[in-house]
C-alpha positions as CSV (number, residue, x, y, z in Angstrom):
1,X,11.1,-0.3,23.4
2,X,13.0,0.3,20.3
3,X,14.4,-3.4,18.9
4,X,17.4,-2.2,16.7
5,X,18.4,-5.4,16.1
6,X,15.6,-5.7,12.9
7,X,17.1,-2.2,12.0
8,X,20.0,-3.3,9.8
9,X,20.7,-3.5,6.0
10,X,18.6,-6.1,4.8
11,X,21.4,-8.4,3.2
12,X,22.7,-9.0,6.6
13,X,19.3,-9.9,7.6
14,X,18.9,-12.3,4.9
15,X,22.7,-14.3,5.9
16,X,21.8,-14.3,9.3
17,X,18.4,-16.2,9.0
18,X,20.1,-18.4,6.0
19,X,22.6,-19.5,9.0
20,X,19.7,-20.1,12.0
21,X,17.0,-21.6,9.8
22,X,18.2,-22.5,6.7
23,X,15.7,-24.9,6.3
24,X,13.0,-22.9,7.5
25,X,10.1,-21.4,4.9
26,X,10.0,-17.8,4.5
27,X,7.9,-16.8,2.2
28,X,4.8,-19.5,0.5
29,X,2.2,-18.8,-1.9
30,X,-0.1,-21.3,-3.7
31,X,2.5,-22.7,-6.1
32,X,5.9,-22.1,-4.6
33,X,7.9,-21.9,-1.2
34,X,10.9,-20.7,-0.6
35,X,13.2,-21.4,2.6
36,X,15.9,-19.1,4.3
37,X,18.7,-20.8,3.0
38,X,16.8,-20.6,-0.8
39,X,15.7,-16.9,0.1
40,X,19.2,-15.7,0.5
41,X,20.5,-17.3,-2.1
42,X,18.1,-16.8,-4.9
43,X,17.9,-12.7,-3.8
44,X,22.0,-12.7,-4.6
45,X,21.6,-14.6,-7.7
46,X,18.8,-12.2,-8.9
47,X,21.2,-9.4,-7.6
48,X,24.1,-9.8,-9.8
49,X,22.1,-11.0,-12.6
50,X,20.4,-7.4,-12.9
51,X,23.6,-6.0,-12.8
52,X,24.7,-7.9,-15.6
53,X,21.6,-7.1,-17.5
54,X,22.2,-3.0,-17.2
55,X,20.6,-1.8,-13.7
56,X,23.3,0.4,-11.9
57,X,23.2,2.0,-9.0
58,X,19.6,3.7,-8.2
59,X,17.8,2.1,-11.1
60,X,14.4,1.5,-11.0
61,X,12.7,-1.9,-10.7
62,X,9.4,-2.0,-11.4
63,X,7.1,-5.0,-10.3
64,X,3.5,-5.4,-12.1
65,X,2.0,-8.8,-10.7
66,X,-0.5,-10.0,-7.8
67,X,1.0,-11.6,-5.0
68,X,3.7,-13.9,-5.0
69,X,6.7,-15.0,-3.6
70,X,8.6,-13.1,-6.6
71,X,7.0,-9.7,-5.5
72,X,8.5,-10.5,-2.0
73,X,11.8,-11.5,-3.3
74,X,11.8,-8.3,-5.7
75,X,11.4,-6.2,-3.0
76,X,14.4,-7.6,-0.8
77,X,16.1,-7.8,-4.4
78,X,16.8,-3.6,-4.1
79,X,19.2,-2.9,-1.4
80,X,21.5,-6.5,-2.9
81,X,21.4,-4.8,-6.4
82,X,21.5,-1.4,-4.7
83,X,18.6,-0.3,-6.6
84,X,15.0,0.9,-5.8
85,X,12.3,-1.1,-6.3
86,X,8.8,0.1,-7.9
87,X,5.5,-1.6,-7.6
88,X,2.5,-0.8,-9.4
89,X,-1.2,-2.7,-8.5
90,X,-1.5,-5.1,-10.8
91,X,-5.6,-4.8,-10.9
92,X,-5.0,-1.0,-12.2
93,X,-6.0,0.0,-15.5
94,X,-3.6,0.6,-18.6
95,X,-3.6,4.4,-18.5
96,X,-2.8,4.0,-14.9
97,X,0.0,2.0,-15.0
98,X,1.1,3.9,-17.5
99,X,1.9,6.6,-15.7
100,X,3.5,4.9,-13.1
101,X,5.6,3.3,-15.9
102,X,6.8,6.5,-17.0
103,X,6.9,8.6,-14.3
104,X,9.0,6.3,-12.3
105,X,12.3,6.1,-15.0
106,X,11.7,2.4,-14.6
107,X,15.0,0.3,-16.0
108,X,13.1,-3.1,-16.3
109,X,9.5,-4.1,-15.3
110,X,8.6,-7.7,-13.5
111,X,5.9,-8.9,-14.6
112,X,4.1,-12.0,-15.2
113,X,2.7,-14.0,-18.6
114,X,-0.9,-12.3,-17.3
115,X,0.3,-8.7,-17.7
116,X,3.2,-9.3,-20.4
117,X,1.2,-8.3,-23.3
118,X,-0.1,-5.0,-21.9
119,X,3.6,-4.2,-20.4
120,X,5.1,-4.9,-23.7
121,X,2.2,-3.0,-25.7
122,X,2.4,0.2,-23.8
123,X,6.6,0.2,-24.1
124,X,6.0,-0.3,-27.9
125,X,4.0,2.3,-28.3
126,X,5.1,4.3,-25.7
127,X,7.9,6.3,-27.8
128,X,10.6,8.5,-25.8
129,X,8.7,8.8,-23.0
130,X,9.5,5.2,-22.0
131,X,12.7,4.7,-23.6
132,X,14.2,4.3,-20.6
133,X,12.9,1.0,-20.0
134,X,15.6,-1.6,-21.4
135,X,14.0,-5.0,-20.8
136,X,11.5,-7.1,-19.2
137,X,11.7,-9.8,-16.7
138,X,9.3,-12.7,-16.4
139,X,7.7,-14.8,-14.0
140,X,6.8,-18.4,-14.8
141,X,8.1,-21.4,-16.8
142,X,10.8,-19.8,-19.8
143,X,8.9,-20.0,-23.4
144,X,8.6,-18.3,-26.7
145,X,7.0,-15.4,-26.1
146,X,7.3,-14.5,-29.4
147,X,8.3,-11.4,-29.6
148,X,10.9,-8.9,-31.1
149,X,9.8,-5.3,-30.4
150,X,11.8,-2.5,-28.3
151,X,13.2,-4.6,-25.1
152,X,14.6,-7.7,-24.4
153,X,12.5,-10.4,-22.8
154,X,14.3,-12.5,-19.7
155,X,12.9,-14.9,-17.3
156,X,12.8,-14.8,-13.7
157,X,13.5,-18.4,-13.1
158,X,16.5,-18.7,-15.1
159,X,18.0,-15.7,-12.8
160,X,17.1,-17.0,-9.5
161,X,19.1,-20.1,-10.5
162,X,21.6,-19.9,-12.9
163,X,24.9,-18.2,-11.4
164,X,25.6,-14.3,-12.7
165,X,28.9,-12.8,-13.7
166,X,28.3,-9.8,-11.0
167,X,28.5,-10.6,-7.6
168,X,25.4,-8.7,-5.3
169,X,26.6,-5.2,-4.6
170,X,24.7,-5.5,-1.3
171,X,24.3,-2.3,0.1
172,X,25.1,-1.4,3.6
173,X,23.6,2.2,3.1
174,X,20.6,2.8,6.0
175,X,19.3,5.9,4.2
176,X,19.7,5.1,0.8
177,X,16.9,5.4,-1.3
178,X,15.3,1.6,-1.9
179,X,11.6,1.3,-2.7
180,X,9.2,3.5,-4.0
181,X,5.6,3.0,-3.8
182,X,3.0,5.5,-5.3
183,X,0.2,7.3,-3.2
184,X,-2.7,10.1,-4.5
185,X,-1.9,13.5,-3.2
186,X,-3.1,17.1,-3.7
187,X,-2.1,16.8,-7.6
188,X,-4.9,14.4,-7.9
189,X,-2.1,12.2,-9.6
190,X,-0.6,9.7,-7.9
191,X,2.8,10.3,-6.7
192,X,5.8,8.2,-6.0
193,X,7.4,8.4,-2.4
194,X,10.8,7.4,-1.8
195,X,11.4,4.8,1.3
196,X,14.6,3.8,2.8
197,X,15.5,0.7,4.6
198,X,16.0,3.1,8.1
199,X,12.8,4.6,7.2
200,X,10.5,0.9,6.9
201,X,12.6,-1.3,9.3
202,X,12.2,1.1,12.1
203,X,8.5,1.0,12.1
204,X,8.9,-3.4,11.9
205,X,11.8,-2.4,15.0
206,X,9.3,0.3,16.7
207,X,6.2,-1.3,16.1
208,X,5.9,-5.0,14.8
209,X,8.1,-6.3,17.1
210,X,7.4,-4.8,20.5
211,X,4.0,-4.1,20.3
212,X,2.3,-6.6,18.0
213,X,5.3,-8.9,19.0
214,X,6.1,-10.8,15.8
215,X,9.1,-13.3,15.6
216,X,10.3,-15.8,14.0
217,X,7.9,-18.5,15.6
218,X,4.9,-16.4,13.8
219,X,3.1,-17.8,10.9
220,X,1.8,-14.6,9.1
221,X,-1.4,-15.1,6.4
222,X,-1.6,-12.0,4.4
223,X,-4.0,-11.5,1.6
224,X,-2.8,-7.5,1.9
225,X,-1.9,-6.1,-1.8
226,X,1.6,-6.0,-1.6
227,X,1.9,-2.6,-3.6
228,X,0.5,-0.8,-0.6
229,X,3.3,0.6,2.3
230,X,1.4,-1.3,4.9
231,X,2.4,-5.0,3.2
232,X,5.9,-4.0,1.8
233,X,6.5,-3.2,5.7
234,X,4.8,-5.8,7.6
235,X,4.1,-8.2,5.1
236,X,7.7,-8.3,3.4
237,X,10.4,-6.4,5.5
238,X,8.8,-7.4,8.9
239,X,8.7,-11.3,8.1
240,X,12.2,-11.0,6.9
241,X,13.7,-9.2,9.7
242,X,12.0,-11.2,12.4
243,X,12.4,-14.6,10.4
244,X,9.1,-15.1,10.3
245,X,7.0,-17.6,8.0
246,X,4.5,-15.9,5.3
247,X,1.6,-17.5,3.4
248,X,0.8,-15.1,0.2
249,X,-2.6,-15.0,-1.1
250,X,-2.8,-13.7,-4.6
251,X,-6.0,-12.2,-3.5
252,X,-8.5,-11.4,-0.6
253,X,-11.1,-14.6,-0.2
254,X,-12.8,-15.3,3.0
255,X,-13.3,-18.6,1.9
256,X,-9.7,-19.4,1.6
257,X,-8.5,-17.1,4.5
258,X,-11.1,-19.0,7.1
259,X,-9.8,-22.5,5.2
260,X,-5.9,-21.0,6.1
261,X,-6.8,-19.8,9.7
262,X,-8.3,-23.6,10.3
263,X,-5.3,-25.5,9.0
264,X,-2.2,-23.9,8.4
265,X,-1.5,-23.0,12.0
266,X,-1.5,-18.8,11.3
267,X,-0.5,-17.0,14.6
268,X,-0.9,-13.9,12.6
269,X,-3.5,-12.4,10.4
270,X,-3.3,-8.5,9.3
271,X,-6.2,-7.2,7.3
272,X,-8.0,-4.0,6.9
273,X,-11.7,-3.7,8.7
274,X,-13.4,-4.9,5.4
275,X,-11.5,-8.3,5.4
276,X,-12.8,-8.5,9.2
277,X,-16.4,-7.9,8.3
278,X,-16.4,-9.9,5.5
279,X,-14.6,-12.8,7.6
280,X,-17.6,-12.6,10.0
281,X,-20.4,-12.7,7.2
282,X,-18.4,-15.6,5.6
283,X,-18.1,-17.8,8.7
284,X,-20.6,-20.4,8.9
285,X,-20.4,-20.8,13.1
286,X,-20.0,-18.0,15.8
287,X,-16.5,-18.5,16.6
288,X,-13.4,-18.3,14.4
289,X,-11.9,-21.5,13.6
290,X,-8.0,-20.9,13.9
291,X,-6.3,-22.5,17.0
292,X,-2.8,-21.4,16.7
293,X,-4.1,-17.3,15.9
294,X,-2.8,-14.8,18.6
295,X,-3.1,-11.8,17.3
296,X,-4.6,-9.6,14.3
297,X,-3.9,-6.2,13.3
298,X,-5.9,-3.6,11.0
299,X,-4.9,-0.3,9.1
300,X,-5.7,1.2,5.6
301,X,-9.0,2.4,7.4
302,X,-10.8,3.5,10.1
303,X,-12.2,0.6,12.0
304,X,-15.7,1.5,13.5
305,X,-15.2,0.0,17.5
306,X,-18.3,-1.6,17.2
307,X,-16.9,-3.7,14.7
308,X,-13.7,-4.2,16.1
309,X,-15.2,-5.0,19.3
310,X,-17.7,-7.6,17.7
311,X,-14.6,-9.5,15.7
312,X,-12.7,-9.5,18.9
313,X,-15.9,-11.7,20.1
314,X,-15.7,-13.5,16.9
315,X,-12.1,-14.7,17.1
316,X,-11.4,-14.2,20.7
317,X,-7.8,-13.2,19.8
318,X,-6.9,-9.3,20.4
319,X,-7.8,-6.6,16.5
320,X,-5.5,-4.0,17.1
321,X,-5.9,-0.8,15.4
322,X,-3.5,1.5,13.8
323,X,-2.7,4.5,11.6
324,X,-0.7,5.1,8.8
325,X,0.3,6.2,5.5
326,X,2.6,5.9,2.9
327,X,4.9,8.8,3.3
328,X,5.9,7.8,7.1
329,X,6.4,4.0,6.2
330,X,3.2,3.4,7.2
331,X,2.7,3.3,11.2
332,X,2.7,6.1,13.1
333,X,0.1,5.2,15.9
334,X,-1.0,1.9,17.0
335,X,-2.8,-0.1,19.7
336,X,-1.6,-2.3,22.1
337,X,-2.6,-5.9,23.1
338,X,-1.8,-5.4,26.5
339,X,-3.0,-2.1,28.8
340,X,-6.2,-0.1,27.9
341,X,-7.5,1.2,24.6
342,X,-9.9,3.9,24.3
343,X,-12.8,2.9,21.7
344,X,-12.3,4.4,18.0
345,X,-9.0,5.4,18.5
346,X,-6.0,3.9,16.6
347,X,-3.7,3.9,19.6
348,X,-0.7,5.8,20.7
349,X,2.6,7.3,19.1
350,X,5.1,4.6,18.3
351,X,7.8,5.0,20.9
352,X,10.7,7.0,19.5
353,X,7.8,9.1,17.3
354,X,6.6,13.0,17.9
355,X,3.7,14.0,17.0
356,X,1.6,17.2,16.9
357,X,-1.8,18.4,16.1
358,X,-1.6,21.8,14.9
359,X,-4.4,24.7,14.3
360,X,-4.4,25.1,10.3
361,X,-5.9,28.6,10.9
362,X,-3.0,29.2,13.5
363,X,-0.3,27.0,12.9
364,X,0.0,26.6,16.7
365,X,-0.8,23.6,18.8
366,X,-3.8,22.7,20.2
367,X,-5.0,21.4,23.7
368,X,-6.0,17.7,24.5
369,X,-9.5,17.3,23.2
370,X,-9.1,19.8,20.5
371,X,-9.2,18.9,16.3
372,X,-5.9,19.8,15.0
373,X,-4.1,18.3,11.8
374,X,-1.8,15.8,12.5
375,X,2.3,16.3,11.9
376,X,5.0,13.6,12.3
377,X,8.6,13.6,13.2
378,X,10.8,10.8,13.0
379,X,13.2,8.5,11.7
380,X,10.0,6.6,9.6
381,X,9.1,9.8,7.9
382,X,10.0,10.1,3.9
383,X,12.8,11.1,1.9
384,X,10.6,12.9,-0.6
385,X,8.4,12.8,-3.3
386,X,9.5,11.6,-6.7
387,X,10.7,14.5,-9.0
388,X,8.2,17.0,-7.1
389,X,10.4,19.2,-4.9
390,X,7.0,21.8,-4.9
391,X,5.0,19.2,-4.0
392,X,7.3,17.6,-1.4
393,X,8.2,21.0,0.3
394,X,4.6,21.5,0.7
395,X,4.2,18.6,3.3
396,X,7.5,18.6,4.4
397,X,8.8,21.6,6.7
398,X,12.0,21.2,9.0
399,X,11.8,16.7,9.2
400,X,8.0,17.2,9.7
401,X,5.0,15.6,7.9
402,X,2.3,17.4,7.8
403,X,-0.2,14.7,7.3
404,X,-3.6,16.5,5.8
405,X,-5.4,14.6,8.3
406,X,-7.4,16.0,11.5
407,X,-7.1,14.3,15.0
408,X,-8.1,14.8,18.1
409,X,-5.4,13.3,21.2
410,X,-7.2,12.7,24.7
411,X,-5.8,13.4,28.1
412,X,-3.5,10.1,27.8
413,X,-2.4,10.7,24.5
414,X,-4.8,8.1,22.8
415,X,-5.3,9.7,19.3
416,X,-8.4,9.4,17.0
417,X,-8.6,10.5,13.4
418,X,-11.4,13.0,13.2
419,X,-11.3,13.7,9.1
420,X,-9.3,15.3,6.2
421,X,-7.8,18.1,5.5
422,X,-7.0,17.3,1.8
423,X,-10.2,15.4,0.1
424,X,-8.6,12.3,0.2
425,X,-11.7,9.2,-0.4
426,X,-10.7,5.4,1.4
427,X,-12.9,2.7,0.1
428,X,-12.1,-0.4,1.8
429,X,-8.7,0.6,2.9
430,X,-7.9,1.6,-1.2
431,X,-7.2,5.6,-1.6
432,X,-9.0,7.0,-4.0
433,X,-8.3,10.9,-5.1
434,X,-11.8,13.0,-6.3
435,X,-9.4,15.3,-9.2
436,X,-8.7,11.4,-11.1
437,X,-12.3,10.7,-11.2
438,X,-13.8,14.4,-11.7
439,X,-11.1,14.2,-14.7
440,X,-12.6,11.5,-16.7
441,X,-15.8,13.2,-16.0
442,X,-15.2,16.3,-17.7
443,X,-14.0,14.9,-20.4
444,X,-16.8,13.3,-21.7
445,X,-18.6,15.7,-24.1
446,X,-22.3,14.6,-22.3
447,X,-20.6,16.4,-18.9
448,X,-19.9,20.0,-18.0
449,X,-18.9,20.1,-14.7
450,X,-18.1,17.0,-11.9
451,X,-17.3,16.8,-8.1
452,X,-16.7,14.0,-6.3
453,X,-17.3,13.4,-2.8
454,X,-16.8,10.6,-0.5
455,X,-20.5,9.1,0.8
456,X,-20.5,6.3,4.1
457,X,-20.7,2.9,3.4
458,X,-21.1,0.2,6.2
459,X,-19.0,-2.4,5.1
460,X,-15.9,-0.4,3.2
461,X,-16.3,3.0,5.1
462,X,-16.9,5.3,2.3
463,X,-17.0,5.4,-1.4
464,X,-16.7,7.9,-4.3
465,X,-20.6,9.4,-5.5
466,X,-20.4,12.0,-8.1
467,X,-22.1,15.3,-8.5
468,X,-22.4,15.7,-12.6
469,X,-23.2,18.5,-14.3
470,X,-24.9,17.5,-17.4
471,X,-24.1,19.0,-21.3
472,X,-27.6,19.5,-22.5
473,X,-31.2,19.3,-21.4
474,X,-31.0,14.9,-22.0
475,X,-29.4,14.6,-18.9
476,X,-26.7,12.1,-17.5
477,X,-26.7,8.4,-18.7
478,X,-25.2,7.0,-16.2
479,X,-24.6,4.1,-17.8
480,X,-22.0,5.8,-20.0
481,X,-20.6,7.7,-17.4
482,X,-20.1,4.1,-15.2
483,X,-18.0,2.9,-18.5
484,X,-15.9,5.7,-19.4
485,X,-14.7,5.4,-15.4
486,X,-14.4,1.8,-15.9
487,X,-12.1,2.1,-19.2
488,X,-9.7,4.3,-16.9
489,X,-9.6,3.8,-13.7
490,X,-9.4,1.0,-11.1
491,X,-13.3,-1.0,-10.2
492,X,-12.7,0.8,-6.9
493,X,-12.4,4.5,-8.3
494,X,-15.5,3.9,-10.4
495,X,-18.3,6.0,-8.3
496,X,-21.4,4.0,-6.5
497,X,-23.8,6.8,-8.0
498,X,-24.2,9.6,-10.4
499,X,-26.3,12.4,-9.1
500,X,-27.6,15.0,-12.0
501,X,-27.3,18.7,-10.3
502,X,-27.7,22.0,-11.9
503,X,-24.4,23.1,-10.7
504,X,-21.4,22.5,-8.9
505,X,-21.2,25.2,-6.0
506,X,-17.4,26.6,-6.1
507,X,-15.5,29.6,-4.3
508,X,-14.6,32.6,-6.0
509,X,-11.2,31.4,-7.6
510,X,-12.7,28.2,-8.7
511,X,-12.3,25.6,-5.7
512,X,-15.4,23.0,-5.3
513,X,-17.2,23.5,-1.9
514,X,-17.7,19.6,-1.7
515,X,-19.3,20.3,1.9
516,X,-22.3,21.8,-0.3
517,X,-22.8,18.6,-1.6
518,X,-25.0,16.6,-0.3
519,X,-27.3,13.3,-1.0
520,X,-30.1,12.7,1.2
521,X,-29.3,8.9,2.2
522,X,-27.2,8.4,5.2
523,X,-25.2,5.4,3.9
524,X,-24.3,3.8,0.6
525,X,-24.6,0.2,0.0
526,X,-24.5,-0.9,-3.6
């Protein structure tokens, strides 16, 4: 059942829990918490001091730091300063955030003293194509930064204290565009997708709620990167609609999540199927220490059941599996902790959610059993992507999504992702696009040709392994190849092997047959 109570703007959200728990703590991480009361308060302040500063109506924001109670706070920052919020990962390399930073029109960046110097560097030498970007906001105690280039230099804490001269606009628009969070697509670059509130608190109203139940009782530990869909949703905009408590881990440790689970009294622990794995391998008895955890939930990846089914043992709590992706707010399918689930599938529909799975030869539905790619109706489904109309008509015909993805749907409706239509590589939960890696490939003079193709891995699924075409009768060094990924793309884009072939097999107008490439192992595990 639908709750549309969590489906309102997000600064009537905020008052109401500042009235019924003022005291209580929203959002913690390892060196701050924040309370209701604080949370509301602090979000207006911040509000009207962007205003002051320049940001109008449907500037950009964009964050650059790990997590922290100021990413969640920026986030619930956009629809009070009726602006849209940006987030970039923060482990990414230069070039990478680069193009985020340009791309995205960004007004002002928040960032932390970590990151400053690269943020400041790249709008310094950045030239018109990130003139747009007016100042910088900073997390941490106020210093001398000392410096004097192209922007000014504010800090956070002296916003989300001092009073401003602007009151917050606080938006009451549903559909208004508010965050924007990049994804790869079939550009091979990654590509901004616009979210509204409607869009993310219906999944939190159609989802979170009535099937994983959360409410403002839960205790949610989350070591989830909070630049990805499934954390801004759950993480950030479910916790604050339900009134829940957060505790924010900067990063993934089993150490510290097991440490957290045993102490802290977490009801609620999402993940993606590595974290669960890794939890296992970590724990030093058979059981899971955590005596006040009810539930967890996994998405980003497939889970394999046997490993859903051996953490369920593990914890003795229900794992419920989902899917998702950016461009419908994340959820679109999910499990349930009560009634039957069918092994390897990631649930059914969200109530209030169509789905088809369509014949890409035909483009006419197919029959229960049957592999068909996976479309998407409903209120959870994107706006669009940023400044591509080509690129967002192509996925989006008439309100429906057309996913890329192949499923099959049994005779109850339980659905199971089968594949991909578009070439789309998920290590551990982190998407990874073959055109950004074959890219850097080519480019190096020692290369003439690169495909990259996604090989199994037991514990993250699958990773990149590339096919490499090499220049001259020397070869590939692979250790030059490994570096030149390294200096441009994330550690998670960098492929687990080089494989020297004679040729990359392609069809007649130039498209790589990557089902012709092949390595003889079964699995990856380096």
């Amino acid at each position: 059942m639908l709750h549309t109570d969590v489906i309102v703007p997000i600064p009537q959200l905020l008052a109401k829990h500042a009235n019924e728990r003022p005291d209580q703590v929203a959002f913690r991480d390892p060196n701050k918490a924040v309370t209701y009361a604080e949370l509301e308060s602090r979000t207006a302040r911040l509000a009207g001091h962007l205003r002051d500063l320049g940001l109008t109506s449907g500037d950009r924001l964009l964050m650059y730091l790990d997590n922290c109670v100021e990413v969640a706070e920026g986030y619930l920052v956009a629809p009070r300063a009726d602006i849209v919020t940006v987030c970039a990962n923060p482990g990414g390399t230069r070039h990478e955030f680069d193009h985020i930073l340009a791309d995205s029109g960004a007004t002002a960046v928040l960032t932390d003293m970590t990151h400053l110097p690269t943020v400041l560097e790249l709008i310094d030498d950045g030239g018109t194509d990130l003139a747009h970007v007016k100042f910088v906001v900073v997390t941490g105690a106020p210093t001398d930064v000392g410096y004097s280039g192209k922007v000014t230099v504010v800090f956070y804490d002296d916003l989300v204290v001092a009073t401003p001269s602007s009151s917050a606009p606080d938006s009451t628009s549903l559909d208004a565009w508010c965050w924007m969070l990049y994804t790869s697509g079939t550009t091979g670059r990654p590509k901004g997708v616009h979210l509204t509130q409607r869009s993310c608190l219906w999944v939190v109203g159609a989802c979170w709620v009535p099937i994983a139940g959360l409410n403002s009782s839960d205790v949610v530990l989350s070591a989830l990167p909070l630049f990805h869909s499934y954390a801004l949703v759950l993480c950030v905009l479910g916790v604050a609609a339900t009134g829940a408590t957060e505790h924010l881990l900067p990063k993934f440790s089993p150490t510290q999540v097991l440490h957290a689970l045993a102490e802290d009294g977490v009801t609620f622990l999402p993940g993606v199927p590595t974290m669960f794995r890794y939890l296992m391998d970590s724990a030093t008895d058979t059981r899971l220490d955590a005596p006040a955890l009810r539930l967890c939930v996994s998405a980003g990846a497939l889970m394999a059941p046997a490993l859903n089914e051996a953490f369920e043992r593990f914890a003795a709590v229900p794992l419920l599996d989902g899917y998702g992706i950016t461009e419908t707010s994340t959820m679109v399918t999910m499990n349930s902790p009560t009634g039957g689930r069918v092994p390897g599938s990631c649930g059914l529909p969200l109530p209030g959610l169509t789905v088809r799975l369509i014949d890409p030869a035909t483009g006419t539905d197919v029959a229960p059993g049957e592999e068909g790619e996976l479309w998407v109706h409903g209120p959870n489904v994107m706006r669009g992507y940023h400044n591509l109309p080509e690129a967002t008509a192509e996925v989006l015909t008439h309100g429906w999504y057309h996913t890329g993805d192949l499923a099959h749907r049994d005779e109850n409706g339980f659905i199971r992702i089968s594949g991909r239509i578009k070439e789309l590589i998920i290590r551990g939960g982190e998407n990874i696009y073959p055109a950004e890696i074959e890219d850097v490939l080519i480019a190096c003079e020692s290369v003439t040709d690169a495909a990259v193709v996604a090989a199994p891995h037991d514990a993250l699924g699958e990773v990149p392994i590339a096919f490499v075409v090499a220049a001259d009768e020397n070869g590939i060094d692979e250790d030059e190849l490994r570096s030149r990924c390294a200096a441009t793309l994330s550690y998670f884009k960098v492929p687990a092997e080089f494989i020297a072939v004679p040729d990359i097999p392609r069809t007649g107008s130039g498209k790589i047959q990557r089902h012709r490439l092949h390595r003889p192992e079964t699995a990856v595990n380096t």
